[in-house]
ROSE-785566 format. One record per atom (N, C-alpha, C): x, y, z. Coordinates in steps of 0.1 Angstrom, whole numbers, plus 2048, in hexadecimal, padded with zeros to 3 digits. Layout:
XYZ/...
This chain:
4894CF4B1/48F4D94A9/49E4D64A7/4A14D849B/4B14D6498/4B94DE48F/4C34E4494/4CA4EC48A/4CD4E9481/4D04EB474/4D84F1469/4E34F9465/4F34F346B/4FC4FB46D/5084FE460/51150545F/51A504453/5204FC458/5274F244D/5324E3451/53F4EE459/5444E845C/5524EA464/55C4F0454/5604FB459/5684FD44C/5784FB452/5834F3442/5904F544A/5984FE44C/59E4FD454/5AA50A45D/5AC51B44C/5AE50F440/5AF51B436/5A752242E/59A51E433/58E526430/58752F438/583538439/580541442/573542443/56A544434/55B547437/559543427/549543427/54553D41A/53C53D415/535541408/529548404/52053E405/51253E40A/507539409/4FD5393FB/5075343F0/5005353E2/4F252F3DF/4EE5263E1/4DB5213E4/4D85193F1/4CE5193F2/4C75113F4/4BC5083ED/4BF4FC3ED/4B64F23E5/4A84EB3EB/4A94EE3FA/49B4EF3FD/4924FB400/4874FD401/47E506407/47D504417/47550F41C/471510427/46350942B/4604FF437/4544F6434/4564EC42A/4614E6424/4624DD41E/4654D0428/4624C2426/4684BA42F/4754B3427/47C4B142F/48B4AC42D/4904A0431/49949742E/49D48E437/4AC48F438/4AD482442/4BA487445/4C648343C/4CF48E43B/4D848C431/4D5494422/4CC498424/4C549A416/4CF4AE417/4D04B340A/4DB4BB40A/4D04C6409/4D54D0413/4C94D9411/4CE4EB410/4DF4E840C/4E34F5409/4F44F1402/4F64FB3FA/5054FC3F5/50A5083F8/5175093FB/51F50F404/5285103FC/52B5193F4/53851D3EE/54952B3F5/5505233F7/5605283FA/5685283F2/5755313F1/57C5343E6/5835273E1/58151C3EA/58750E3E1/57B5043DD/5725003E3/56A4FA3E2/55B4FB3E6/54F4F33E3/5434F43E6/5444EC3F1/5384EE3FA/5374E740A/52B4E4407/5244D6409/5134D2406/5104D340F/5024D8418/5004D8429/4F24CE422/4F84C442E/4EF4B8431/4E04BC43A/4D74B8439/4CE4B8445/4CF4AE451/4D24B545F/4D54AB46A/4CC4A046C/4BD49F466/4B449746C/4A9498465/49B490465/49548F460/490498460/4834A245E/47C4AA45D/4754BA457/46F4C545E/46D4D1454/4724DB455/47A4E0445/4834EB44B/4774F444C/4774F9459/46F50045E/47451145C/48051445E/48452345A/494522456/49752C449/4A052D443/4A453A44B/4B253B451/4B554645C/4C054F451/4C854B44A/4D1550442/4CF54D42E/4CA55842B/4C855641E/4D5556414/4CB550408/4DF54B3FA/4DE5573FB/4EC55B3F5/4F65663F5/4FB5673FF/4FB56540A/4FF56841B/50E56541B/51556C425/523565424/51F55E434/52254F430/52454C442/532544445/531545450/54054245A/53853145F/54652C45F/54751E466/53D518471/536510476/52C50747A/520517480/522520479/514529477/504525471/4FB52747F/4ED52447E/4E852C471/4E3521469/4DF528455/4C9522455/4CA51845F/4BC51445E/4B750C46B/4AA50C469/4A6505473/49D4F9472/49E4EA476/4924DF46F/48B4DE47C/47F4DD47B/4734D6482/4714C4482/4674C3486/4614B6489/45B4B147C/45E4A8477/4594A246D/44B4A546E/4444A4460/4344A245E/42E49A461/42349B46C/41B490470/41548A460/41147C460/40C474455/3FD473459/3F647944E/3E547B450/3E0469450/3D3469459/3D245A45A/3BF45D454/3C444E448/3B844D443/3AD44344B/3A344C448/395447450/38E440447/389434449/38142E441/37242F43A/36E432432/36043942F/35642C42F/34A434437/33C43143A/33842B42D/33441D429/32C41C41E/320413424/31741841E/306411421/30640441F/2FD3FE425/2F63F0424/2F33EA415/2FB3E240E/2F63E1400/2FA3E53F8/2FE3F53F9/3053FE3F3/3133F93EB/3143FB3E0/3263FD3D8/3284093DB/33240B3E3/33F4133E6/34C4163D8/3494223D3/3544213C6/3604233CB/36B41C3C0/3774163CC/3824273C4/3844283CE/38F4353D1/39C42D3CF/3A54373C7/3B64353C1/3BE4363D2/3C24293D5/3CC4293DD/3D14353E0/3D543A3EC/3DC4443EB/3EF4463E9/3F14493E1/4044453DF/40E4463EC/4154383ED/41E43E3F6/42B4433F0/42D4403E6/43B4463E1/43C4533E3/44C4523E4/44C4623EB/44F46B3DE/44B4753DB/44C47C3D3/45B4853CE/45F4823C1/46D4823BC/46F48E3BC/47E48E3C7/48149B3C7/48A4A03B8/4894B23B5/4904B33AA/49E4B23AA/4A44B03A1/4B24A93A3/4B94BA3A5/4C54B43AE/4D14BD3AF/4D44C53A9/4D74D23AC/4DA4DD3A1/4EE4E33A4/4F14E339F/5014E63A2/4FD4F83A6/5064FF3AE/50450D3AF/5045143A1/50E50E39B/50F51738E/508517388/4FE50A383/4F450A37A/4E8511380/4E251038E/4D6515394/4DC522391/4E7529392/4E853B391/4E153C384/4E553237C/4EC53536C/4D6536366/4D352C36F/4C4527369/4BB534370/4C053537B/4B6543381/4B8552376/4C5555374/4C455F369/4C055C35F/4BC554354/4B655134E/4AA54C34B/4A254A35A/497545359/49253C357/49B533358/49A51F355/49451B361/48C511361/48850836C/48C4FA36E/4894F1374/48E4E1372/48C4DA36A/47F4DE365/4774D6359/47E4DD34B/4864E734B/48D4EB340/4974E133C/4A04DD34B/4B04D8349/4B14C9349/4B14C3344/4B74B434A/4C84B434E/4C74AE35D/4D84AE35C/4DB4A335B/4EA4A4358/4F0499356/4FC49435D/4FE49C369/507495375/50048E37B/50C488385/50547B38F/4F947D398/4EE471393/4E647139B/4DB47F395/4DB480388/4D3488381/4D9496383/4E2499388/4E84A838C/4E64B2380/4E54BC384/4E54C537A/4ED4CF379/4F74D036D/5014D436E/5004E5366/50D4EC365/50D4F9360/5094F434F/5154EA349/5144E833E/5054E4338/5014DD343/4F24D933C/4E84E4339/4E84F2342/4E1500342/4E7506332/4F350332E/4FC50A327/4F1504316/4F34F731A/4EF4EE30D/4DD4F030B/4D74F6312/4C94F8310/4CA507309/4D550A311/4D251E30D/4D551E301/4DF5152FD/4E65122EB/4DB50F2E6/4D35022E7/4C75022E1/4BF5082DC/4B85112E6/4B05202E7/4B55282D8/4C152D2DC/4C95342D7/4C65332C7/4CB5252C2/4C951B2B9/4BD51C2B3/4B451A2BE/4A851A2B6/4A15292B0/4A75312B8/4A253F2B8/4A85482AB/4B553F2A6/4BD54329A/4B253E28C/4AD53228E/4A952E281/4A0537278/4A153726B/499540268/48A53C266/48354626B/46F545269/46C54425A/46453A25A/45C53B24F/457547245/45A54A23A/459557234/447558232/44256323B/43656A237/432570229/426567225/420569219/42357C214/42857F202/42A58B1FE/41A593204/4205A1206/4155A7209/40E5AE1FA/4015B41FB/3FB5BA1F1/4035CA1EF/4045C71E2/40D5D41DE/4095E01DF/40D5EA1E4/4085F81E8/4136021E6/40C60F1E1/4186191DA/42161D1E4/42F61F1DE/4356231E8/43862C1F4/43A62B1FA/43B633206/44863920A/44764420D/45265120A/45D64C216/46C64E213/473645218/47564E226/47664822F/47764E242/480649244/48965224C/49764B252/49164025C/49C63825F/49A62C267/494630279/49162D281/48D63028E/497630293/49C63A29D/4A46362A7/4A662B2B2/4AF6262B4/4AD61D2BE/4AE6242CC/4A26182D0/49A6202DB/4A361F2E8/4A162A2F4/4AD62A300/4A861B309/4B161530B/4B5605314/4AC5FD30F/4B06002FE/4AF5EE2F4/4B65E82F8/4B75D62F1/4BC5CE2F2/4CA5C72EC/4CB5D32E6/4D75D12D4/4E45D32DE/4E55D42EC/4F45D72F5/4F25D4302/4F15C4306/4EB5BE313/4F65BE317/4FA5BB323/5035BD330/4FD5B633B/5025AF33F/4FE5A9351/5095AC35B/5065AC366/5125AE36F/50C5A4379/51859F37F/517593385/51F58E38E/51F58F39E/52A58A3A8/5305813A1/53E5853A5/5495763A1/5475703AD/54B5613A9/5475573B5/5555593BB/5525533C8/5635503D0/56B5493C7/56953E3BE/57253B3B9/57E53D3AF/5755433A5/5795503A2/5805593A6/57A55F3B2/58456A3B2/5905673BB/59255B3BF/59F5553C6/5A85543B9/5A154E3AE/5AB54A3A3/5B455A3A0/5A956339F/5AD56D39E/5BA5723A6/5B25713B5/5C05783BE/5CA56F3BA/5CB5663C0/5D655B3BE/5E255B3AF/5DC55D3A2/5E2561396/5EA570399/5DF57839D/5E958A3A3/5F95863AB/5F05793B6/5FC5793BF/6085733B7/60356A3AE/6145623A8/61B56C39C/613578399/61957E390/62258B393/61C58F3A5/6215983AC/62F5953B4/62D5853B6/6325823C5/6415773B8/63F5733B3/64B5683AE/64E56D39E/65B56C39C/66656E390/662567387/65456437D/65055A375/65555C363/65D551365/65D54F355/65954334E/658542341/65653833B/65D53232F/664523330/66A51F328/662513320/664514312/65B50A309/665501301/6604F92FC/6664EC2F7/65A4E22EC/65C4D72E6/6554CF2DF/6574C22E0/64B4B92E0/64E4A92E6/6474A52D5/65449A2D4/6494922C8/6404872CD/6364882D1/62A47C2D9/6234732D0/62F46C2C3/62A4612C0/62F4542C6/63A4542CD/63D4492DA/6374482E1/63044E2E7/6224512F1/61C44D2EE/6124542E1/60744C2D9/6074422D8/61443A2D2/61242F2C9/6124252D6/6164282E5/61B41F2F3/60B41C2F4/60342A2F5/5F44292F8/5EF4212EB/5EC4242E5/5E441C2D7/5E940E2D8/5F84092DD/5F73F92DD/5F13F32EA/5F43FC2F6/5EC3F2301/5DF3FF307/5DB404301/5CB406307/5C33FF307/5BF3F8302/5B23F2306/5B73E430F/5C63E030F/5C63D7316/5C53E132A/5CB3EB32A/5CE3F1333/5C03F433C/5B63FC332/5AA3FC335/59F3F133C/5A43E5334/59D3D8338/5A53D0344/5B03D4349/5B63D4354/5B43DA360/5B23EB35E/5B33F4369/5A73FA36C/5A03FB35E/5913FB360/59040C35D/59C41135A/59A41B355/5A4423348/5A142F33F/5A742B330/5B4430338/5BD430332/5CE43232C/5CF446328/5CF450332/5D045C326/5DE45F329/5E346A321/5EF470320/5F547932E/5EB47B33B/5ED484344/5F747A34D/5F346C34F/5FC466358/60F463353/60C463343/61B463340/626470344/61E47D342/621487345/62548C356/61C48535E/61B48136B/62B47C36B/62D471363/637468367/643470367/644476359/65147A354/65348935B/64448C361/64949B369/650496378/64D48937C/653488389/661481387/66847D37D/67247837B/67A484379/675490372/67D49D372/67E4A137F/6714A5388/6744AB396/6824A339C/67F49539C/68A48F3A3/69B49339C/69C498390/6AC49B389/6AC4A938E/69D4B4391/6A54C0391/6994C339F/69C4C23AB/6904C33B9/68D4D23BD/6984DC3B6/6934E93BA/6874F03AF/6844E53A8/6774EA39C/66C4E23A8/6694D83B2/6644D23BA/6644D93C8/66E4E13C8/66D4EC3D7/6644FA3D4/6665013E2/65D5093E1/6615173E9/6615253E8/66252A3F6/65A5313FD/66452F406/65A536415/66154141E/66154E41F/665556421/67455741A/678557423/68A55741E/69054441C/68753D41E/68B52E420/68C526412/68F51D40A/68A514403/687506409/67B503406/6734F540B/6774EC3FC/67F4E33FF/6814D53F9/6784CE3FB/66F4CE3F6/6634BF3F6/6684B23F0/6684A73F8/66D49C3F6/6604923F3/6594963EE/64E4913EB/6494993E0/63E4913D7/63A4973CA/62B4953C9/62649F3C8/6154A13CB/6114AB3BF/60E4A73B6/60B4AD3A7/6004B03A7/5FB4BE3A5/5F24C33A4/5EB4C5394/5E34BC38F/5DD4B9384/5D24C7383/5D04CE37B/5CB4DA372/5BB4D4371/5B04D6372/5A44CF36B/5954D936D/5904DE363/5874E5365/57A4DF368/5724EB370/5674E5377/55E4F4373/54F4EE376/5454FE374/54650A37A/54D507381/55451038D/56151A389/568512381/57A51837E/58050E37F/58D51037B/59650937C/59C50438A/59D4F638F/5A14F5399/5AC4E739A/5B64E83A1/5C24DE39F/5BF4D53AE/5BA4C83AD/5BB4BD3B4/5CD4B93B4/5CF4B63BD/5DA4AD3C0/5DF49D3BF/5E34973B6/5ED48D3B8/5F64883C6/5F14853D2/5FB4803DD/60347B3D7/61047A3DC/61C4703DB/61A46A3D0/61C4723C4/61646D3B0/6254613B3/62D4653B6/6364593B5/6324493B8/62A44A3C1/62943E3C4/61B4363BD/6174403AF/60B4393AA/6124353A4/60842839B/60942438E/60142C381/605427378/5FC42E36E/5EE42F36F/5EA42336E/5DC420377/5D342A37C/5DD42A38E/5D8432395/5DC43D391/5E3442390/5E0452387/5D3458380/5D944F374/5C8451369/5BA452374/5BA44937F/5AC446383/5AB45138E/5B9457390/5B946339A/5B046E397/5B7474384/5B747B37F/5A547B37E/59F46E37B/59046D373/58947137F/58E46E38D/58047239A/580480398/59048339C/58D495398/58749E391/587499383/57F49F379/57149B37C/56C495382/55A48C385/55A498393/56449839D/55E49C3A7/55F4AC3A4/5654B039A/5664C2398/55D4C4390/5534BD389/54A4BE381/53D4C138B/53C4B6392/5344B639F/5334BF3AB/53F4C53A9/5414CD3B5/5454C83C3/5494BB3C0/5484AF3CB/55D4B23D2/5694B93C8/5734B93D1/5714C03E1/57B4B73E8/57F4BE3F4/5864CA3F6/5884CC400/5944D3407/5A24D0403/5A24C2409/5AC4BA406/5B24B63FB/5AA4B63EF/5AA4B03E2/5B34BB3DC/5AF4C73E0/5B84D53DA/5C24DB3E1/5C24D33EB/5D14DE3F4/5DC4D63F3/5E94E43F0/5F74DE3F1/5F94DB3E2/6024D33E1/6074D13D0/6174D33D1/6204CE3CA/62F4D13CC/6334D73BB/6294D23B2/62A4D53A6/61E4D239A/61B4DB396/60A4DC38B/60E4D637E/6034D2377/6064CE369/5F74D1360/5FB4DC35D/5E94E1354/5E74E0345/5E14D5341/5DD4CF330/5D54DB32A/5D84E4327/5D04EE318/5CE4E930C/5D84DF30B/5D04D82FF/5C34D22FF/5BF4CC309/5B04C9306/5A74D4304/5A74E3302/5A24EC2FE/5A64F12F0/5B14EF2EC/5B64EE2DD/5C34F92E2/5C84F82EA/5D25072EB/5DB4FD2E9/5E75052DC/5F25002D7/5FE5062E2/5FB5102E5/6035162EE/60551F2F5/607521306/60352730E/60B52A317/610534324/61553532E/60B53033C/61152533D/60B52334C/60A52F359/602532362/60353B36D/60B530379/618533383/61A52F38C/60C52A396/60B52239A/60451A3A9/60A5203B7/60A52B3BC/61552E3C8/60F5253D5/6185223DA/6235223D9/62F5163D4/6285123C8/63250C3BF/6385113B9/64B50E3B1/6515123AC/64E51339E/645507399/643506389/635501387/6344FE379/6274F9375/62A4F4366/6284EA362/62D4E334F/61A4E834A/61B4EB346/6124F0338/6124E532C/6074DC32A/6064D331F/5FD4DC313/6014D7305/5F64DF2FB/5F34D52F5/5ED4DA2E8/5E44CE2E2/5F24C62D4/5EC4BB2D4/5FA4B32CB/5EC4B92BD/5FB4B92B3/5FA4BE2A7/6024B529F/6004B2290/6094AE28A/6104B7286/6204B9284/6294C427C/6334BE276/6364C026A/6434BF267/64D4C2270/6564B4271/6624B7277/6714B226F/67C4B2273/6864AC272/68B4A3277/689495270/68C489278/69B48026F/6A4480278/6B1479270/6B547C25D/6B248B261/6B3492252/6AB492249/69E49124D/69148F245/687494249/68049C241/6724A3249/66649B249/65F498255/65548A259/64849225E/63C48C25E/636492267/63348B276/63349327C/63348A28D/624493293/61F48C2A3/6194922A5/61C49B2B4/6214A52B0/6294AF2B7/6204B82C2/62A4BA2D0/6204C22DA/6274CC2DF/6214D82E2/6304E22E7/62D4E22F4/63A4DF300/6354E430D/63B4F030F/6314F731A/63D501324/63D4FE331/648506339/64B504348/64D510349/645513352/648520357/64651D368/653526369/65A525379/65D53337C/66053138B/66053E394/673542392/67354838C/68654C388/68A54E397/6895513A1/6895543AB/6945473B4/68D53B3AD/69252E3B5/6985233AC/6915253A0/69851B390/6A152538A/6A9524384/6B152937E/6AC52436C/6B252B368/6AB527358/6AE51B34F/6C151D355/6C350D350/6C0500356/6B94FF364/6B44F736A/6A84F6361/6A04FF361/6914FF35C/6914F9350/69B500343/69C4F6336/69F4E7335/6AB4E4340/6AE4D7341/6A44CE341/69C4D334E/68B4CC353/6854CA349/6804D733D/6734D2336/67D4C4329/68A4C932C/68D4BE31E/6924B3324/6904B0334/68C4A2336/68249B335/6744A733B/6674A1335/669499326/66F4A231A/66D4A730D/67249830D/67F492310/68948530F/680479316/67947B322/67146F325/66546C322/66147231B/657475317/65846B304/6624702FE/6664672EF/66E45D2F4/66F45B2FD/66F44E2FF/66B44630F/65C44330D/655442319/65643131E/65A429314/65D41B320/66B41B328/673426324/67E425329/67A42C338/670433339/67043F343/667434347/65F42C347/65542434D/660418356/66A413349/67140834F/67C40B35C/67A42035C/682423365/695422360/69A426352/6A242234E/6AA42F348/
């Protein structure tokens, strides 16, 4: 017999919902094989199975809140293997020959992310509904989302028009029926917010309660950018093995500003200000879960390269539900793209206990004024919004119109010049 315990949670997690289980009770297991998801206000926890065998009793059912290396199940002894006996055939006799018996072991169903299994159980989806399309056949929220559209889709089209009926005198006009009490014409669901959620939640209260937040905006012309990426991508790509996007330039030119102005890179703590002498950028990137900000270690000391290929595991591992602990804690300064949603323009929420956060939107072409001439460029607005508390405002403007300056002209900022 062998337990089934919650993983070790760290020092800043306290306790954590028991959102499924992906095996049954009496099922056989092996070892390693994932046989529960564990969700906390930062991240999912996958509990492994210690060892080979049958989860014999499930002790803590999903929805449960459990606490750190807490007994959730129990495994047994593996299934004895039935032993085939060889059949009696007569003297002379043909014996008809029987289908081998299979040893292949029978495919388990693929992975379900928490979100999607909630999303499929209200709706009444099964496995054979969804194909997923994360790693390793995973099944993701979006993939539940893209069936329901289907449905949906197909449920819109219009039916084939039924033959005219045989004409009959008219009939005296009757008001319409009332609609009947708990029709369908005004559905509502109610539905626990996950922990992630509702951290986002507290966390937003606390930056709006707790720090002096304003927001200063500005506009970058990103055809220097563009035009840097469009001459060496595909050589860059065929190099590094991964594409060229606009987050690492941003990366660049936001750590070149920390370094001119370090109290937009500090932070506080009680009555103290913390100078961080180091720069750990916390990249914005949505997952089925919410919004969650991975970290950049020491962004200074990447290349473009490793940036970009920073940025791509994060996005893979928040899709999967695969970040750490570690992947999300700390940060000295955020940087959140709305433009890949089409937002032209927006106020960032502080990160506490960061001082700021740059807000990217989507590039637009606009008429501008260039050396006395109206041109069209492809134009982006930022904001920066900071804690007034510890930036001062002409600090904060200086900042974004250094972005704004290293940014129109990015080999200079690359050559470090």
């Amino acid at each position: 017999m062998s337990d089934v315990t919650v993983p070790v949670f760290p020092e800043s997690v306290s306790d954590g919902t028991l959102v499924a289980w992906r095996r049954h009770a009496g099922e056989a297991v092996a070892r390693g094989e994932i046989l529960a998801d564990i969700e906390t206000d930062k991240v999912v926890f996958e509990v492994p199975a210690p060892a080979d065998g049958t989860l014999t009793e499930i002790v803590v059912p999903a929805g449960s809140t459990v606490l750190s290396g807490q007994l959730i199940a129990k495994l047994g002894a593996a299934p004895a293997r039935e032993k085939q006996s060889p059949s009696r055939v007569a003297v002379g006799a043909t014996a008809p020959v029987a289908p081998a018996p299979s040893t292949a072991k029978p495919e388990l169903p693929a992975a379900i992310m928490p979100a999607a299994e909630k999303l499929m159980r209200e709706r009444g989806l099964g496995l054979a509904d969804v194909t997923g399309s994360g790693k390793d056949g995973r099944v993701l929220k979006e993939d539940v989302l893209r069936v329901l559209a289907g449905r949906e889709t197909a449920a819109a089209r219009p039916k084939p028009a039924a033959p005219p009926p045989v004409a009959s005198p008219p009939a005296p006009a009757t008001k319409a029926p009332a609609r009947e009490e708990g029709g369908e014409e005004r559905p509502e669901r109610r539905v626990a917010m996950s922990r992630l959620r509702a951290r986002i939640a507290e966390r937003l209260v606390e930056a709006q309660h707790t720090a002096a937040i304003l927001t200063t905006f500005n506009e970058v012309n990103m055809q220097p950018v563009m035009a840097l990426r469009k001459r060496y991508q595909e050589r860059f790509e065929q190099e590094h093995g991964v594409r060229l996007g606009f987050m690492s330039f941003f990366v660049k030119a936001s750590i070149e500003a920390l370094r001119r102005f370090p109290e937009v890179n500090a932070s506080i703590d009680g009555s103290d200000v913390i100078y961080h002498g180091f720069f750990d950028i916390g990249i914005a990137v949505s997952s089925p879960r919410g919004l969650v900000v991975p970290i950049l270690r020491d962004a200074d000391q990447l290349s473009m390269a490793q940036i970009e290929a920073q940025i791509k595991d994060f996005g893979q591992k928040a899709q999967e539900g695969k970040l750490a602990i570690e992947d999300i804690t700390g940060g000295t300064f955020s940087i959140s793209n709305g433009g890949v949603f089409g937002s032209l323009m927006s106020t960032p929420i502080l990160n506490p206990p960061q001082s700021a956060i740059l807000g990217m939107h989507k590039i637009q072409e606009r008429p501008i004024a260039e050396n006395g001439e109206v041109v069209i460029r492809p134009m982006m607005y930022l904001a920066l919004s900071y804690d007034h508390r510890l930036v001062d405002g002409r600090e904060a403007v200086q900042f974004l119109v250094a972005i704004k300056e290293l940014l129109e002209d990015p080999a200079g900022m690359l050559l470090e010049m």
